[in-house]
C-alpha positions in Angstrom: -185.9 -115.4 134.7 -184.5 -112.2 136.1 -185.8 -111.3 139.3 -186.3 -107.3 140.9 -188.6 -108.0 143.7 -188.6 -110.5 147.3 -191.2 -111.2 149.5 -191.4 -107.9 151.4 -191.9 -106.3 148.2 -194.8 -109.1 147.4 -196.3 -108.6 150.7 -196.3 -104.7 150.1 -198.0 -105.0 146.3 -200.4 -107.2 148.1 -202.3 -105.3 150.3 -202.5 -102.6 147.9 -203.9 -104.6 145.6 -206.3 -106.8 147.4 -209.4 -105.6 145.6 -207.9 -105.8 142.2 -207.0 -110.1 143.5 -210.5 -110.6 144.4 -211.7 -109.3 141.0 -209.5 -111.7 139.0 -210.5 -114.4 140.8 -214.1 -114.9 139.8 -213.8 -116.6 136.3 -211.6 -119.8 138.2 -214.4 -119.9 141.2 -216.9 -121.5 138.1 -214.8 -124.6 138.3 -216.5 -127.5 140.1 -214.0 -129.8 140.3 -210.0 -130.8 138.8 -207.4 -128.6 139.4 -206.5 -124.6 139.2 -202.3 -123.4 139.4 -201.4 -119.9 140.2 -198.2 -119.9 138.7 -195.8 -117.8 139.7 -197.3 -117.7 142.9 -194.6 -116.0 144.8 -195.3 -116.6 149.1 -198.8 -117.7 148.1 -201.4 -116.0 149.2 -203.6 -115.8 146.3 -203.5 -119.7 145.9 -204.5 -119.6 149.4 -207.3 -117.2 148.8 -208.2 -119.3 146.2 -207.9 -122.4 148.1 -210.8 -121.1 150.4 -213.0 -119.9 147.6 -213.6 -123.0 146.1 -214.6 -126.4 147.1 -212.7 -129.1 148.2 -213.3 -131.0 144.4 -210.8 -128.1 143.3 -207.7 -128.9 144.1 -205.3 -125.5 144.0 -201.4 -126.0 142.9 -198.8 -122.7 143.3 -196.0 -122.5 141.3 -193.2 -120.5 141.4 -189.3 -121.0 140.1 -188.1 -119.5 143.7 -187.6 -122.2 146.7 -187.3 -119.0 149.4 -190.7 -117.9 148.4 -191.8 -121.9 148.2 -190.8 -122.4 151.5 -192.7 -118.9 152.6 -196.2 -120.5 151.0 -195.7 -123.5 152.9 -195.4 -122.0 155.9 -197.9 -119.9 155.7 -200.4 -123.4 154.2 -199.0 -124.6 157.6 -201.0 -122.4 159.6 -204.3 -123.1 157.8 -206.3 -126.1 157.6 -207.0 -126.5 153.8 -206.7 -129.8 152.1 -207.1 -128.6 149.1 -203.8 -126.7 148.4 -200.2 -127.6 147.6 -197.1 -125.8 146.4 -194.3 -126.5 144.3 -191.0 -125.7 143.4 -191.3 -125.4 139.6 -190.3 -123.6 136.2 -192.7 -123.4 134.3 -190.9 -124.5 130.9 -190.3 -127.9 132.9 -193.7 -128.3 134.0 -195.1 -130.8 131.6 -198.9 -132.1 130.8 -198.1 -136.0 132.4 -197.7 -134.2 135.3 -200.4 -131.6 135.9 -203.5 -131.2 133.8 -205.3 -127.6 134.4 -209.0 -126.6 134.6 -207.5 -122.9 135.3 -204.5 -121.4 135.2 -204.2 -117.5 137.1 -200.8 -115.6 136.3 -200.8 -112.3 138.3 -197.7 -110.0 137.1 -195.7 -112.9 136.0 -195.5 -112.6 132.0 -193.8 -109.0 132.3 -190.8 -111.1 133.5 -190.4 -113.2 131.0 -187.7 -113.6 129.0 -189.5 -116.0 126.4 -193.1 -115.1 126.7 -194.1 -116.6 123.5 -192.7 -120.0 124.9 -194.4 -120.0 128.6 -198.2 -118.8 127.0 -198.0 -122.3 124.5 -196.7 -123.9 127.2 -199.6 -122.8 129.7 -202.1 -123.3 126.7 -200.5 -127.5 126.7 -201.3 -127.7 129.9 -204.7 -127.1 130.4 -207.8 -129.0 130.0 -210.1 -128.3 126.6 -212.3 -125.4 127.9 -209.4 -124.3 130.6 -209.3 -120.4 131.6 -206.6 -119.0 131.6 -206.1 -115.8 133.6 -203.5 -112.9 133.7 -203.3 -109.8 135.1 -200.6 -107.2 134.3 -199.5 -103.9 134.5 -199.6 -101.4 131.8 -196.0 -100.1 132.3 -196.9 -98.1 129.2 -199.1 -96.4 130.7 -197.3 -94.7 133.9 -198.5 -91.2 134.2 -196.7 -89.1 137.2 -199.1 -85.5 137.2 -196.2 -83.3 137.2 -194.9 -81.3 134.7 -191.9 -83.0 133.8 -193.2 -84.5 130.6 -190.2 -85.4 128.9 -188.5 -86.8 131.7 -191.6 -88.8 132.2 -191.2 -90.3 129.0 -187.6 -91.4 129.7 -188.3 -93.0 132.7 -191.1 -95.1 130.9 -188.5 -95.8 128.0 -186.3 -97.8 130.8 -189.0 -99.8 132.7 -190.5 -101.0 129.3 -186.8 -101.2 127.6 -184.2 -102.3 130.0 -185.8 -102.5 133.9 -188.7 -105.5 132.8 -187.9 -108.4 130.8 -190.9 -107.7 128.9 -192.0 -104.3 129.9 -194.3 -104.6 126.9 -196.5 -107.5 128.4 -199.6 -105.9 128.9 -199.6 -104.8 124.7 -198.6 -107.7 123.5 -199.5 -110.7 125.0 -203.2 -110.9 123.3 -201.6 -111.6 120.2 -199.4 -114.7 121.6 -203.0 -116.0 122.8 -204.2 -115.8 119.6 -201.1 -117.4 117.9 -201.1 -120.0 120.8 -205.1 -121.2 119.6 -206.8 -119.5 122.8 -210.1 -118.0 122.0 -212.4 -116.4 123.7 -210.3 -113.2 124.6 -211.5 -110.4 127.0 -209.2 -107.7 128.4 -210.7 -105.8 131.7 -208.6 -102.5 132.6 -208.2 -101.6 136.2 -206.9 -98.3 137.1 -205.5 -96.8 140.4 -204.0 -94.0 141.7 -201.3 -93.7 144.1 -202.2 -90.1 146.0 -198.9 -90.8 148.6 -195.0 -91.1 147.0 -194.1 -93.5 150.0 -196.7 -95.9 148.6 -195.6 -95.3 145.1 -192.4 -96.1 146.4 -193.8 -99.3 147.7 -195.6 -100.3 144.9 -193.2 -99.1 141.9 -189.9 -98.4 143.7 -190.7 -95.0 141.8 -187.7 -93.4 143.4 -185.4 -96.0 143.2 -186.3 -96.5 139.7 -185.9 -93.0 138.8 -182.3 -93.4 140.0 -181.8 -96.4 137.4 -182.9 -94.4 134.8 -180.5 -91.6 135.3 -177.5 -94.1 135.6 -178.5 -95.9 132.2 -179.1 -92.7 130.1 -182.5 -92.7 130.2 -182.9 -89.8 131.8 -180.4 -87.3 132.5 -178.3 -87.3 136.1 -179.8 -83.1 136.4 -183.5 -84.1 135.1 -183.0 -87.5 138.0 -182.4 -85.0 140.5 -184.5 -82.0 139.7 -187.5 -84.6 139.2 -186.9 -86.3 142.8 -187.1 -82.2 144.5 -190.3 -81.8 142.5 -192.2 -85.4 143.4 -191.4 -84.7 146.7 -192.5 -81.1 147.1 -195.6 -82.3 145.4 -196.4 -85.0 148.2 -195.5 -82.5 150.9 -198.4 -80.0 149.1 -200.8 -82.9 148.8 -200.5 -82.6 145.5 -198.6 -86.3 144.0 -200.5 -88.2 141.8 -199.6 -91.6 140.3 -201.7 -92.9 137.7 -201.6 -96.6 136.9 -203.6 -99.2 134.5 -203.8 -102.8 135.5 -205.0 -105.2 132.9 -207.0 -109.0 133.6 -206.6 -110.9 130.3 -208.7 -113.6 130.1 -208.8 -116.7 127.5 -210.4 -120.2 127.2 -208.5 -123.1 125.5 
């Protein structure tokens, strides 16, 4: 799996996003007892937030292919005093159902990485319980809107993130029909939005800038429309003026 983020970039999406978290996790607190994943848990913090939501008859496994972020969680389990929580170092494709058995499973902006998304969604429905949730949330990369007027250049720059920057920049469309093909049922789809009023933040959140750049240097967008667009996002957050619109989607599905 092709990685474009670390864990300062994690940390950074995290507190930004903090109210969005505590939304998706309210369908996994119904479960009484068994065990809930976050998979592709990155340095943990939402398996830990989860941890301390539910009981002690939950036990709470984070996943993630990544041993630097691994070893983050675990340091940062180290300075709590849950029982209740564990991490591992794990693709998912290996994980198989001997070993772990699911009541839940939470995915939070994992499946628009995937190279073989059709694989990982039968995989996670094999590993959960009869009855299991299954919960995703993703963003809408489709769905980018800058308020400027450079429309067209707009358009290029969604082109590459959906096309070329993520694996599967087309995750949040089409990842309802995998459920379905997968035997999930039980489908809702909940759409956040958000809006990024400061281009430092959207810098933080998106790598705007930097991802502008990329765009330019793989055709997306030309090399004058890259620079001419950077003048004008910037004048616009000096005036008060930038606006970042954004969609966030919670997918949820039972086994």
């Amino acid at each position: 799996m092709k990685k474009d983020y670390n864990s300062n970039y994690l940390q950074n999406t995290e507190s930004l996003l903090i109210e969005l978290k505590k939304q998706s996790y309210a369908p996994l607190l119904e479960i009484e007892q068994g065990t809930v994943a976050d998979i592709g848990c990155g340095t943990g913090d939402d398996a830990i937030r989860l941890a301390e939501l539910l009981s002690n008859d939950v036990k709470v496994v984070g996943l993630d292919h990544d041993p630097q972020l691994i070893e983050l969680a675990n340091e940062k389990l180290a300075q709590t005093s849950l029982e209740n929580l564990s991490f591992a170092v794990r693709e998912l494709d290996a994980v198989n159902s001997s070993e772990y058995r699911f009541q839940g499973i939470r995915a939070e902006r994992l499946v628009q990485h995937l190279e073989n998304p059709e694989q990982i969604i039968n995989t996670i429905h094999a590993l959960l319980e009869r009855d299991g949730i299954f919960l995703m949330v993703e963003t809408d990369w489709t769905g980018l809107n800058l308020y400027d007027s450079f429309v067209q250049t707009q358009k290029g720059l969604v082109n590459y993130l959906t096309e070329k920057k993520v694996n599967n920049g087309l995750a949040s469309r089409n990842t309802i029909p995998l459920l379905k093909k997968a035997g999930f049922k039980n489908i809702e789809l909940f759409i956040i939005p958000f809006v990024l009023d400061n281009l430092e933040i959207a810098n933080m959140v998106i790598k705007l800038e930097e991802t502008i750049a990329e765009a330019a240097e793989f055709g997306f967008v030309s090399h004058k429309e890259k620079s001419n667009y950077l003048v004008e996002l910037r004048r616009l957050n000096d005036d008060g003026l930038f606006r970042c619109h954004m969609n966030m989607l919670q997918i949820q599905a039972v086994k």
